[in-house]
C-alpha positions, 0 to 999 in steps of 0.5 A: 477472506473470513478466519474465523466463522460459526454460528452465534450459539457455536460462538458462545459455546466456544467462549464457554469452554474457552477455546475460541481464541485457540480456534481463531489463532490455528485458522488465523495460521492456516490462512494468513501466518502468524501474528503478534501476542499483544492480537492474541491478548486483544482476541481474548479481551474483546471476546469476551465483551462480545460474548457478553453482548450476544448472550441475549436470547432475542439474538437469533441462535443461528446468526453468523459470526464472524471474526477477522474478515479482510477488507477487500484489496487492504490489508485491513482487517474487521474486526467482528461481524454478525449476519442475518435478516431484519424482516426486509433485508440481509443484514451484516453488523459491522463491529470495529472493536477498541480497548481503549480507555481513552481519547484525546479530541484534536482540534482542526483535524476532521474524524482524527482523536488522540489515544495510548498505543504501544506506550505512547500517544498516537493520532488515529481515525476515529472509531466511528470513522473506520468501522464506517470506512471498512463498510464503505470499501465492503460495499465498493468492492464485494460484488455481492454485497451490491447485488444481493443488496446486503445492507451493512451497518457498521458500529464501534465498541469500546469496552473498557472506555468510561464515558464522561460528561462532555465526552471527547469520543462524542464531541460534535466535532465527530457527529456526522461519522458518530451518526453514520456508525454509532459508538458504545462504550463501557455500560452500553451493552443494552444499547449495542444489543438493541443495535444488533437486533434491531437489523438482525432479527432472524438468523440466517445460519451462516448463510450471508457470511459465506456470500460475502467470503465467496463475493466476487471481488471487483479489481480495485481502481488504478490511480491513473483512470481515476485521476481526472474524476478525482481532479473533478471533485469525485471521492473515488477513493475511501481514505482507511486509518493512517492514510486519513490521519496523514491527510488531515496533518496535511490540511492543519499544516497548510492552514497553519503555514499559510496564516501564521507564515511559518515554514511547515515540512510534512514527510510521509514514510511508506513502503510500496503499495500503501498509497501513497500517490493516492493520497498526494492526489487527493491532497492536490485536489483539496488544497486546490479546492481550498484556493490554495497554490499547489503542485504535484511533483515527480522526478520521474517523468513515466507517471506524469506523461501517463497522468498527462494522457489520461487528463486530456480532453477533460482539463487544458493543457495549461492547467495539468501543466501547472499542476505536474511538475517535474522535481528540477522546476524551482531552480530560481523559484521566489522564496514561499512562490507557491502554498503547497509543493506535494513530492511524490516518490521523494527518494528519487530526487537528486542534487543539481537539476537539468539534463547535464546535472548544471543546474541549481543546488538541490532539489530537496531545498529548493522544494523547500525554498519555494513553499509554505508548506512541503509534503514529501512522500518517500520510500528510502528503499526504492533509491535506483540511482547514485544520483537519488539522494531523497532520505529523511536525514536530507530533508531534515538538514535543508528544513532546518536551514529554513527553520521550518517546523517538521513532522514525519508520519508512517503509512504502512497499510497495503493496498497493492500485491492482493492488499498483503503486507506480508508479501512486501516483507516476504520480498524483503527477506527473499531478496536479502533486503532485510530479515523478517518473519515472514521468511516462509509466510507471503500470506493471503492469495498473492498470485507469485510464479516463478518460471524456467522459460521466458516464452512462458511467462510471457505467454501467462502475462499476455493472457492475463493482458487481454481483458484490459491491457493492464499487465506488463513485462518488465526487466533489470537494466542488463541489456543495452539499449542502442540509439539507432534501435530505439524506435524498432520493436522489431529489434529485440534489445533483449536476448535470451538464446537458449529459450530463441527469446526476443524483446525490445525495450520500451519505444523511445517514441512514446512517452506512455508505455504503461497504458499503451495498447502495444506496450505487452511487445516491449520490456518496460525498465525502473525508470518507465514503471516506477510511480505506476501499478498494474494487475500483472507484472512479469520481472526478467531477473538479469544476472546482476542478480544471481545466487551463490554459496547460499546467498542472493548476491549482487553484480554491478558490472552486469548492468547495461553501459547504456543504463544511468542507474550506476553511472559514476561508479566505477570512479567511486569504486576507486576512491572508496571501495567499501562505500561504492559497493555498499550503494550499487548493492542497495541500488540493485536490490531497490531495483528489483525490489521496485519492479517486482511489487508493481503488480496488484494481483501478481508478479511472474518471474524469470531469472536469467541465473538457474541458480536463484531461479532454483532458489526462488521455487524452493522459498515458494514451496517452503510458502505453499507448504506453510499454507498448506500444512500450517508447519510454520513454526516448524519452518522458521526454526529452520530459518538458518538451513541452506535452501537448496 
């Protein structure tokens, strides 16, 4: 998706009259939402550098620009594009655009430099490595960028940057990216101009723009069928910005644990869909590469037994045991056994270990206890039980005790739900999580449906299953799950009578529901879906989650007896009211909130309770009408009104 596209002489003229960042903000609201001052201010900076660039007339009149193009399936954004012909081929320059002044070089860290964002300094991807990273993923994914064979050349521009003897930014330490995308800075306008014309020498009137915002964009990979090329040393996927700062911190720390026999503990904040099991795979892998111990693991069990399938035949079963692991596993592990421990979905670790809870003292210190250096990858909002006890605070206290050195990054790039982070903060604002301003705006192209029927959405979500059985069905725990049934899907758990709807849980029979090839006849609950992703998600909203007197409220006693999600609550209810309806609350909302960012491409839902069904299509029109008609600002001063 391209917000902003006109010719090189339109473009100009734009900038002359000084209307082309007005331009871009109302289409920018038109196909996105709304956006920051400080982007607004940076549009009206680099513009006019770039305008200064393109003002040369061997820069054909009619080559396409183009200004703020999604990155397919991220929430990634390139910043400026220009298209046409070099003789030979299409070509697309890619330009990452950058205000910094300047950079830092970190040691020991590959294609990650040190500079001033938002009042402080931060360590981020080097520019030459993200221009070249956007390029790579358009290249992956944007069906005609391949078969029109559309040569992309990306390059960054730092206009502000004074550039000095032995400069930092071109340290040889950052050749290889450098030569891959080169760098201008401050002075350099020539030089970029001769990079431009050197691959756009005739203009093609905006003709390869529209190809590459009409590509087809191919399905982005699932973590479990790339695995075992990725175990097998295969770069299957492109690491963008934070998630290539967090990887590299991981590598330094490991080195450093191990040479210097400190302590070192790594927390990685990140919502869903920001890959954050893609990359403690990729960590895995390189730390083993590196003839280091290490192991991967999950409290829960869904995502190892799929990875597990998916692995045999290509690994013996000794070493994909030795490499998953479940979170109870170092209850008597030797203080520093392993090098590494990679703690994926680390919100859902508990206290003691085993099947009756008997056994060691807490996960979270014996992770700690039995490595150099511990990676925890933590999402504190899809805590789902009262047994999860994984947070940050935790972390912190049991590191201390070890007197480990500790350090806390943030991934916050969207890589799932059409690669839309407004879509996660919309969610949040619609479940009552957290206000946000995206109240009215999901953004992008997500694919949210809300249905009156559960034989509809079951229909849609079939469908959708056929071309690669990467679709499911899935529901909050309000229904019980009987032992004596738990191997029939003939024996529908749940029931919905006035629709004559049938489904059975999850067989207790496999361990791989996910990537079953029968798996769409049966609901798949948080605990067999939560660390996995497919394309379409369809959500039973159970009436422990309803609407009344204008808010989405919560209902614990309308959880299933056989669910082990509030297990013990009732107790606490007893002992402290306030606490334990604080925690079911936040447990129920996590839970919904979990099962219905699952989805890449959409999530379909039926709700039980008419009333939030009503609700829900109201904040979906309200969404489409913001698209639509652009009446954002209109609608968020409404923010307070009743959405009935």
């Amino acid at each position: 998706m391209i917000v902003y596209e006109a010719s090189k002489q339109e473009f100009l003229n734009h900038v002359d009259k000084d209307v082309l960042v007005t331009h871009i903000l109302d289409r920018f609201e038109k196909k996105i939402g709304h956006t920051s001052e400080s982007e607004i201010r940076s549009w009206d900076n680099s513009m006019l550098h770039m305008y200064r660039v393109l003002n040369d007339t061997a820069i054909p009149d009619d080559a396409g620009v183009a200004i703020e193009y999604q990155v397919p399936n991220t929430s990634k954004r390139v910043d400026f594009l220009l298209s046409g012909h070099d003789g030979d081929k299409d070509s697309v320059v890619i330009v990452e655009l950058k205000q910094w002044d300047k950079v830092d070089k970190v040691e020991g860290k590959e294609a990650i430099v040190k500079t001033a964002i938002n009042r402080g300094l931060r360590e981020i991807a080097h520019p030459s490595y993200q221009a070249w990273s956007y390029a790579t993923l358009i290249e992956d994914f944007n069906q005609n960028v391949q078969e029109q064979f559309i040569q992309l050349k990306p390059c960054a521009y730092l206009h502000n940057y004074r550039k000095t003897e032995n400069d930092p930014l071109t340290d040889n330490c950052y050749s290889y990216y450098v030569d891959l995308a080169p760098v201008y800075v401050k002075g350099d306008v020539e030089k970029l101009r001769d990079f431009i014309k050197k691959h756009i020498k005739y203009g093609d009137n905006k003709e390869i723009l529209y190809q590459i915002d009409k590509g087809k964009i191919r399905p982005s990979k699932s973590l479990q069928d790339a695995l075992s090329n990725m175990l097998k040393g295969n770069n299957e996927f492109v690491m963008i910005d934070e998630q290539k700062v967090v990887y590299e911190t991981a590598l330094q720390l490991a080195e450093k644990a191990v040479k210097t026999d400190t302590k070192q503990v790594l927390v990685v904040e990140g919502g869903p869909g920001t890959g954050k099991s893609v990359l403690a795979i990729n960590l895995l892998v390189a730390l083993t590469n590196k003839a280091l111990t290490c192991q991967y693991v999950t409290k829960n069990s869904a995502p190892r037994h799929v990875y597990s399938t998916k692995l045999k035949g290509d690994f013996k079963k000794t070493r994909i045991d030795n490499l998953f692991k479940g979170s109870g596993s170092y209850t008597e592990s030797e203080l520093n056994e392993l090098d590494v421990i990679i703690v994926d979905e680390a919100h859902r670790l508990n206290g003691k270990s085993g099947m009756f809870q008997h056994l060691g003292e807490n996960q979270v210190k014996e992770i700690i206890h039995s490595s150099k250096l511990s990676v925890f990858f933590i999402d504190e909002n899809q805590r789902v039980t009262l047994k999860d006890i994984g947070s940050v605070h935790i972390i912190e206290h049991y590191a201390s005790m070890y007197n480990a050195e500790v350090a806390i990054d943030e991934l916050t790039s969207q890589f799932r739900c059409d690669g839309s982070d407004g879509y996660i903060a919309w969610l949040e604002d619609l479940l009552q999580i957290r206000e946000t301003a995206n109240a009215y705006d999901m953004g992008m192209d997500y694919d949210f449906q809300v249905f009156s029927n559960p034989q509809d959405m079951r229909k849609a979500i079939e469908r959708k299953n056929r071309s690669n059985n990467k679709s499911r069905i899935v529901a909050g725990y309000c229904w019980e799950w009987p032992k004596d049934k738990r191997t029939q899907s003939d024996y529908h758990d749940i029931r919905i009578e006035e629709h004559d709807f049938g489904i059975s849980w999850n067989l207790d029979n496999t361990l791989t529901w996910a990537i079953d090839d029968k798996s769409l006849n049966e609901a798949g609950c948080i605990h067999t879906c939560q660390g996995l992703e497919f394309d379409y998600v369809g959500v039973i909203i159970g009436d422990d989650l309803r609407y009344e007197n204008r808010e989405v409220i919560t209902d614990y006693t309308k959880r299933a007896k056989s669910d082990q999600s509030l297990r013990g609550i009732k107790k606490m209810m007893k002992e402290n009211p306030e606490r334990a309806s604080k925690l079911a609350d936040q447990i129920i909302r996590n839970t919904y909130r979990t099962l219905m960012t699952r989805g890449q491409k959409g999530c379909y839902v039926y709700c039980t309770d008419k009333s939030l069904e009503e609700y829900l299509k109201a904040r979906l029109q309200r969404q489409i009408k913001y698209q639509d008609s652009n009446f954002g600002n209109v609608l968020i001063a409404e923010r307070k009104r009743d959405y009935e």
